[in-house]
N, C-alpha and C positions, 0 to 999 in steps of 0.2 A: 036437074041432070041426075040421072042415076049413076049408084053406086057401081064401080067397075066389079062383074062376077068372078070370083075363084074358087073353082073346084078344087078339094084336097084329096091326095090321096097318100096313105101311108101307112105302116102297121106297127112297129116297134115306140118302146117311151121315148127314144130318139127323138121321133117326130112329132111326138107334142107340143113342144115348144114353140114349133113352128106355126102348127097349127094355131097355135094361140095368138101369136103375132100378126099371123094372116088375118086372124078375124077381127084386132083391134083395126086394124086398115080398110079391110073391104069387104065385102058381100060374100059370105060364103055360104052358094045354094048348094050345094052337097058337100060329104065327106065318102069317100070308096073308101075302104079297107075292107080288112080279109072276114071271111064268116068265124061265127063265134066258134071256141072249138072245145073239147074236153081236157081238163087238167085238174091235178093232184088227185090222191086216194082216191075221192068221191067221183071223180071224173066228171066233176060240174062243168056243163057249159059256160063259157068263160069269154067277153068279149077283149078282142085287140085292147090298149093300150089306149090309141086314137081314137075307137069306137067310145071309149069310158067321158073318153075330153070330150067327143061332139056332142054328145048326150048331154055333159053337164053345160055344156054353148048352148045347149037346145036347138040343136042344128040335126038335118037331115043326113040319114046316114046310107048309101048302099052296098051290101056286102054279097056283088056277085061271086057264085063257085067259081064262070070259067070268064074268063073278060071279053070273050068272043061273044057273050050271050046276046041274042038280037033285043030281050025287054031293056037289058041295062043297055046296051048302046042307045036304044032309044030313049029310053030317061035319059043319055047322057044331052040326045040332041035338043029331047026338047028341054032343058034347064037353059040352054043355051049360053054358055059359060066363055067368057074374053080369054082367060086363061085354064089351065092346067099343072097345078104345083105338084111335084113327084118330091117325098121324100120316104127313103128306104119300104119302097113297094113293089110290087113285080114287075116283070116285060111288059109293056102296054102293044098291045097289036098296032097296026096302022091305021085300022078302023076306027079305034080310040082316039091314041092321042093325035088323029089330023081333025078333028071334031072341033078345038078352041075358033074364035072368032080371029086370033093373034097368035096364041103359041101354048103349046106342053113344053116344062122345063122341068128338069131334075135336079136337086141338090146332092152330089156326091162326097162322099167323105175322102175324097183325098182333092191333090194337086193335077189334075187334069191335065196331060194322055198320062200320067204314071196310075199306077195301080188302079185300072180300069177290071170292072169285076165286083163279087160277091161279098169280099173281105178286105177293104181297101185300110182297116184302121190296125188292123192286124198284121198285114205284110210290112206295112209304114216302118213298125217296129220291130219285126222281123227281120230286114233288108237292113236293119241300122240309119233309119236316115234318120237326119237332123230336124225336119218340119215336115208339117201337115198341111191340112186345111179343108177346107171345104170349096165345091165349084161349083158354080152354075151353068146348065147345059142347055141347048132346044133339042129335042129328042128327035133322033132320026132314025132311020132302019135296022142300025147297028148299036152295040152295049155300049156306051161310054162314051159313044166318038162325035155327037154334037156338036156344034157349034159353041163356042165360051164365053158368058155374058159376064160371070163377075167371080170375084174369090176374096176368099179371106184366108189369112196364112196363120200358123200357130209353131210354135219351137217343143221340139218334142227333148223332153227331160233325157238324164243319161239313165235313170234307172224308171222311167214312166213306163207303165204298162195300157194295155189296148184299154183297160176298161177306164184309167185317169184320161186316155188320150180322148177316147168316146165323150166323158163328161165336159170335157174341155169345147169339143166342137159342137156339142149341140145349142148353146145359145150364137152362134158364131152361124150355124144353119138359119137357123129364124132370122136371121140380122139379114142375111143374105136374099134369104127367098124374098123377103118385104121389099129390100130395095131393087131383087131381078124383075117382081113383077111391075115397081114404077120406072123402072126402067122400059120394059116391054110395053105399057101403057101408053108411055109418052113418046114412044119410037126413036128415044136418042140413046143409042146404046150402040156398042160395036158387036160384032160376031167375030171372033178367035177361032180361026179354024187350027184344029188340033195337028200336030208335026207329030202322024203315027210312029214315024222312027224313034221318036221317044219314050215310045205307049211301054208299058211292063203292066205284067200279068195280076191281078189279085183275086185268084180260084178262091171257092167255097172251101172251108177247112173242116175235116170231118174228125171223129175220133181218132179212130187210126193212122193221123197225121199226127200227132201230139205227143206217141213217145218219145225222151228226150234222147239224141243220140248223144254218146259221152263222150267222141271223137272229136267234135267240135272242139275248137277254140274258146276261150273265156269270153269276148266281146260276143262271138255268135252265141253263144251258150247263154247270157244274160240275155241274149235279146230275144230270144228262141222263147224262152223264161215269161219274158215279162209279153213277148208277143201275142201268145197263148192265154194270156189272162185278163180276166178271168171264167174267161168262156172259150173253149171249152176246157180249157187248162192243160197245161206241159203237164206228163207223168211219169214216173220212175218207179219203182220198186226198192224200198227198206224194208229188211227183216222176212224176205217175203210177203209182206202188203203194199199194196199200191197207194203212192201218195202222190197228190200234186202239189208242185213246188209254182207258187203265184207271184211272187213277185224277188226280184233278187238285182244283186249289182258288183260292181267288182270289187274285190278284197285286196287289200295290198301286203297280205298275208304271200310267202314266199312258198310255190307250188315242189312237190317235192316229188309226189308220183300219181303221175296223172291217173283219169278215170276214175279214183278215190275219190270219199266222203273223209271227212274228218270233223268230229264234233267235239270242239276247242274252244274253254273260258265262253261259256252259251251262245258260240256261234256254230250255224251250219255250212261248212264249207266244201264248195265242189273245186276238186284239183283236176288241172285242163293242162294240155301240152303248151302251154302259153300264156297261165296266170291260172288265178282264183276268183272265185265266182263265190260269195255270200248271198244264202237263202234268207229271206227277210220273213216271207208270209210261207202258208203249209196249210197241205188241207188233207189230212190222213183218209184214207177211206171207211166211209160211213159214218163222219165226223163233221164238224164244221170246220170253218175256216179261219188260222190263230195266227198269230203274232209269231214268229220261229222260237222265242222266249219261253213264250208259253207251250210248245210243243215240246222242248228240250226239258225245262222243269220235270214232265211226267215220264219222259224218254229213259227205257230200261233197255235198250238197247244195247247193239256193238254203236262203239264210239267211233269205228273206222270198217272202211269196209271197201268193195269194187262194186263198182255203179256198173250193169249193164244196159 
């Protein structure tokens, strides 16, 4: 009896994991992700993440421009693939993913219909919620709204930030995909049709989302904080330079006038209409990324000042 087929597709380190998993289980005749692209000074051609892992599986790899393309659909059809595993890769047309002999499914980074969308590990902790997770979907004409074959949950810390929450769910992804696809193999599994009334938004977050605004509350303000981090990062302006503040948590230091900094006995504190907010991490501009310890050490700064 042959090995059940599953095509991957996926472009971030995220989804290596997965990929790896997939391939200790079953047959994996291709790998999709995105074409190689240019990065750093030298602007070397540079493959995905995924592309790096299928090569070293010595696995086949296709990296269409547009997904529409009539050659790659056709290698899609004739590999002839049982399944389709999506993890963090683009919109697949209908031409695509209705191609599997059984089904396309996606692994999403949050708790399915919530944070449906681009950025689901980011608003998680944004919105203040208390847990995560990952889900599994069968892909259908719309973003996020499939069917739900499986999930796994995760407790999001009171000071975790997007990029701990990210590390957290990506072996909890792999665990997942391996058992949606013997789920979908062996046809005993249920479909979860999703309660849109539920659904909340998780848009693309761009630069210009990411100044921090100082009106905020202390709870939204940590979480706004650690939401942002560490891509593309919360920013504020000291001394006149831009810094991003990456990770931070509540202070039980007593607030005295809001919108203020105050840098007190080496900590960095932001005063809110409703508590204090402790900068843990800091990434000054054109700097790397320190410890707040270590920033304060060298800090010739105003010790106090108004945050706009």
């Amino acid at each position: 009896m042959s090995r059940p087929r599953i095509v991957f597709m996926g472009t971030p380190e995220f989804s290596v994991p997965t990929l790896k998993a997939l391939h200790e289980h079953f047959e994996i005749p291709a790998v999709v992700t995105v074409p190689d692209k240019p990065k750093g000074r030298g602007q070397k051609m540079m493959p995905s993440p995924v592309k790096a892992a299928a090569e070293e599986l010595g696995l086949r790899v296709l990296q269409p421009v547009s997904l529409k393309d009539e050659d790659f659909i056709n290698e899609l059809k004739e590999i002839d693939a049982d399944i389709f595993c999506i993890v963090a890769f683009r919109i697949l047309p209908t031409a695509v993913f209705t191609l599997p002999k059984i089904a396309s499914f996606n692994v999403h980074t949050s708790l399915l219909p919530k944070f449906r969308g681009a950025a689901p590990i980011n608003w998680a902790i944004i919105k203040g919620e208390k847990k995560s997770g990952v889900t599994s979907f069968i892909l259908d004409e719309n973003i996020d709204t499939g069917n739900i074959v499986g999930t796994r949950e995760v407790a999001i810390g009171e000071s975790m930030t997007a990029g701990e929450l990210h590390d957290e769910l990506m072996p909890l992804a792999a665990e997942l995909a391996v058992e949606t696809c013997k789920q979908l193999l062996s046809g005993e599994y249920q479909r979860l049709t999703q309660d849109d009334s539920l659904a909340t938004p998780a848009p693309k977050i761009f630069r210009e989302d990411c100044k921090i605004d100082f009106n905020l509350g202390a709870e939204d303000l940590k979480n706004f904080i650690n939401g942002m981090s560490p891509i593309p990062g919360a920013w504020t302006e000291l001394d006149g330079k831009k810094v991003k503040l990456l990770k931070s948590e509540i202070s039980s230091e007593i607030h005295t006038k809001p919108k203020n900094y105050l840098i007190k006995n080496d900590n960095f504190l932001l005063q809110t209409s409703s508590g204090t907010v402790k900068v843990l991490v800091i990434q000054p501009e054109g700097k790397k990324v320190m410890q707040i310890r270590d920033f304060l050490a060298g800090y010739r700064g105003n010790k106090e000042g108004i945050l706009e």
